[in-house]
C-alpha positions as CSV (number, residue, x, y, z in Angstrom):
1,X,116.3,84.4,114.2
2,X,118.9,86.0,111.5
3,X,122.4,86.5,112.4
4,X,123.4,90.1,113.0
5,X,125.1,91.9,110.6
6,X,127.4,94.6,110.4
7,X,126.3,98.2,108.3
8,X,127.7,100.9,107.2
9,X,127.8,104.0,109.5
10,X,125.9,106.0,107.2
11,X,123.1,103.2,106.6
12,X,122.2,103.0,110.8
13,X,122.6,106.6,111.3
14,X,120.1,106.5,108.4
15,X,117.8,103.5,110.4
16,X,118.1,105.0,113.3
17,X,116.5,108.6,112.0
18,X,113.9,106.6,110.4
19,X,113.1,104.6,113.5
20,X,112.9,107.9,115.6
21,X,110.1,109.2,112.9
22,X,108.3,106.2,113.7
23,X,108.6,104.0,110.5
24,X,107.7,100.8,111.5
25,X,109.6,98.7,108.9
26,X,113.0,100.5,110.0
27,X,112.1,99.1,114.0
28,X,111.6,95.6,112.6
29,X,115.1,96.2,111.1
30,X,116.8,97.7,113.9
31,X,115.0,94.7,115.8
32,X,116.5,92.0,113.4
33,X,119.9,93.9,113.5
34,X,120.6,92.9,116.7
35,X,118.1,90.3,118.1
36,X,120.0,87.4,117.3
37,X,123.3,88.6,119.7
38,X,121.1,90.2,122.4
39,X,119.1,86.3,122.6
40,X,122.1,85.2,122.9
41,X,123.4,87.0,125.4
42,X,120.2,86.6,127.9
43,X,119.8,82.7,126.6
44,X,124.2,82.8,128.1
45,X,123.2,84.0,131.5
46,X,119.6,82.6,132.3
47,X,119.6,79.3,129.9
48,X,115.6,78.9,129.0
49,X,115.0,80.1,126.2
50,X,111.3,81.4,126.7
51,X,112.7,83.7,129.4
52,X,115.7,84.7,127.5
53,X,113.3,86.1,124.2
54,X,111.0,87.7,126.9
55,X,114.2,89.4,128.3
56,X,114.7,90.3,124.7
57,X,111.6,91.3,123.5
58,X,111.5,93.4,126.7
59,X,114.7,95.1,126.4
60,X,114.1,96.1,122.9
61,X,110.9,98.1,123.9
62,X,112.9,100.1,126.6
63,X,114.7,100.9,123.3
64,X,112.4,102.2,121.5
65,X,110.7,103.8,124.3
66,X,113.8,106.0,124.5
67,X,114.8,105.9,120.8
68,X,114.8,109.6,120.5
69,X,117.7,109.7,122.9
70,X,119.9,107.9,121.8
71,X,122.9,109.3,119.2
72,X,125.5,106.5,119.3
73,X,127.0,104.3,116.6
74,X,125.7,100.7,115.8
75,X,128.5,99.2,118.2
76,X,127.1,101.8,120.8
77,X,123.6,100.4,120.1
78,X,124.4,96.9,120.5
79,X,126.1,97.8,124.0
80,X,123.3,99.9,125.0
81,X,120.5,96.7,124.1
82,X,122.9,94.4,126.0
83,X,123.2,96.5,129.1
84,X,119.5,96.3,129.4
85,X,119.3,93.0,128.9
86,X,122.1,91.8,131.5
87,X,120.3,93.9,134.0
88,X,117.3,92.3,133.1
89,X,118.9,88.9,133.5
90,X,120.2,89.9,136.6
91,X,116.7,91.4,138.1
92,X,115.2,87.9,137.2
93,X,117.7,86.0,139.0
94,X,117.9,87.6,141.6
95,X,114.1,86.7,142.1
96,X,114.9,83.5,142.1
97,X,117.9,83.6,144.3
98,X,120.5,82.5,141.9
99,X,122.7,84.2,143.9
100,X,121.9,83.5,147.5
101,X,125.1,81.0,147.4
102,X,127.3,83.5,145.9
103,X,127.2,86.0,149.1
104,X,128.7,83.0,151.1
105,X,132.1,82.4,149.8
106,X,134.6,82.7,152.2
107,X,137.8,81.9,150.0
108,X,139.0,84.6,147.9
109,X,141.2,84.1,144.9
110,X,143.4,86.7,143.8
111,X,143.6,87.5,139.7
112,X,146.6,85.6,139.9
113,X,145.3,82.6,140.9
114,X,142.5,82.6,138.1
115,X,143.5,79.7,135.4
116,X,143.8,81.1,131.9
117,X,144.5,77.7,130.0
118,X,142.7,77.3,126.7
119,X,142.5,74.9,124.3
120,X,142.4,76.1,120.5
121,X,140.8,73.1,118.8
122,X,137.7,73.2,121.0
123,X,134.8,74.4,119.2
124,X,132.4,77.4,120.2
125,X,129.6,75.1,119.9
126,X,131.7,72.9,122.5
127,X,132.7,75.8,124.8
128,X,128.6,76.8,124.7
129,X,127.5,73.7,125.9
130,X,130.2,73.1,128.9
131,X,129.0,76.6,130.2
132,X,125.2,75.2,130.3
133,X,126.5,72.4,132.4
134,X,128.0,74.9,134.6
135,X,125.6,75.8,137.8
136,X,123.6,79.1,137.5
137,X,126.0,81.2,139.6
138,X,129.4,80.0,137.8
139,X,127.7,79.9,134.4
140,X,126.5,83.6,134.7
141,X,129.6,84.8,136.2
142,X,131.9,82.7,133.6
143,X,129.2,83.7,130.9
144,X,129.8,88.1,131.6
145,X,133.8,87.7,132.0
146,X,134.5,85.6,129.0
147,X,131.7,86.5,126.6
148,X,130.4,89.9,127.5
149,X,133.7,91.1,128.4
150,X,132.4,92.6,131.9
151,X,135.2,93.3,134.1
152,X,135.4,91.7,137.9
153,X,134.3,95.3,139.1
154,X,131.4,95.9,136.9
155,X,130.0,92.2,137.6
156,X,130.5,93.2,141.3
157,X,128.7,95.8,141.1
158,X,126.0,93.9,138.9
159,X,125.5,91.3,141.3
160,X,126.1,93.4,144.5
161,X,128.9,91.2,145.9
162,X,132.7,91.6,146.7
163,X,135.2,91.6,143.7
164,X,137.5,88.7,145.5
165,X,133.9,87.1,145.5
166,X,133.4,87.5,141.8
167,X,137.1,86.2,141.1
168,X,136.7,83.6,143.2
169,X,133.3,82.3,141.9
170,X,135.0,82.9,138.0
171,X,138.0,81.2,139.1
172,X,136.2,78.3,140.0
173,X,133.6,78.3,137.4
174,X,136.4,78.3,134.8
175,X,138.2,75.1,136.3
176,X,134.5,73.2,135.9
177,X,134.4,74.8,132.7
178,X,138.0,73.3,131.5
179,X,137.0,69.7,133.4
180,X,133.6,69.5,131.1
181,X,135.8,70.6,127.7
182,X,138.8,68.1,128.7
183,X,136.2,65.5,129.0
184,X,135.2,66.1,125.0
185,X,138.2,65.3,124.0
């Protein structure tokens, strides 16, 4: 799968007509424009991989099912592929109870209490495969904070559960995540 790669404004406005007129070549390019990040993303909160391009490979159709809709920038495009596929994610895991656990937590943790220590030397590659290690309902909660930059509220809603719940399940998701990267070192 390619990278995705940045275009000018002009040159996706331009993609984007052609894709609503049907041209075939410009949806493979739309499709290669963002199907690297979007895999990502899915592969992030449901870690298989043949799920996570089906996820994809769905999400993209929705797309260009509603093509002719859609009027937004290339940053607005990527946002709009990724919302589909987190809800997706989130519609398959719930199938599988991923987060029958997560309803259960008792202990809240305020914002305050959430540990924001980094280390800079750690590699991404690193980072990526501590938050495998994590367990499903950490690793997705974790995965939408840090990486898709969904606030507490938003995955909340998401995931139908309490914001103190959320915050508490990231809080402790992040301290497994900083044991597995200390143990790297």
């Amino acid at each position: 799968m390619r990278k995705e790669k940045r275009i000018t404004k002009d040159d996706f406005q331009l993609l984007l007509e052609k894709c609503k007129n049907n041209n075939r070549k410009a949806g493979m390019d739309l499709y290669h424009l963002f199907a690297h990040s979007i895999y990502n993303t899915c592969f992030r909160m449901i870690n298989n991989s043949f799920e996570a391009e089906n996820i994809m490979h769905e999400s993209f159709l929705i797309v260009f099912k509603k093509i002719n809709e859609f009027n937004g920038s290339q940053q607005e495009m990527l946002n709009y592929i990724n919302k589909i596929a987190i809800n997706k994610c989130l519609k398959l895991m719930k199938k599988k109870n991923i987060f029958t656990t997560l309803e259960d937590i008792h202990n809240e943790v305020s914002e305050d209490e959430i540990p924001y220590s980094y280390e800079p030397l750690l590699s991404v590659e690193n980072i990526h495969n501590c938050l495998k290690k994590l367990p499903d309902g950490y690793r997705i909660i974790v995965g939408m904070h840090l990486v898709e930059k969904i606030s507490f509220t938003e995955i909340a809603e998401l995931l139908e559960l309490k914001p103190s719940s959320v915050r508490s399940q990231y809080a402790r998701g992040l301290e497994k995540l900083i044991t597995h990267l200390k143990k790297i070192k």
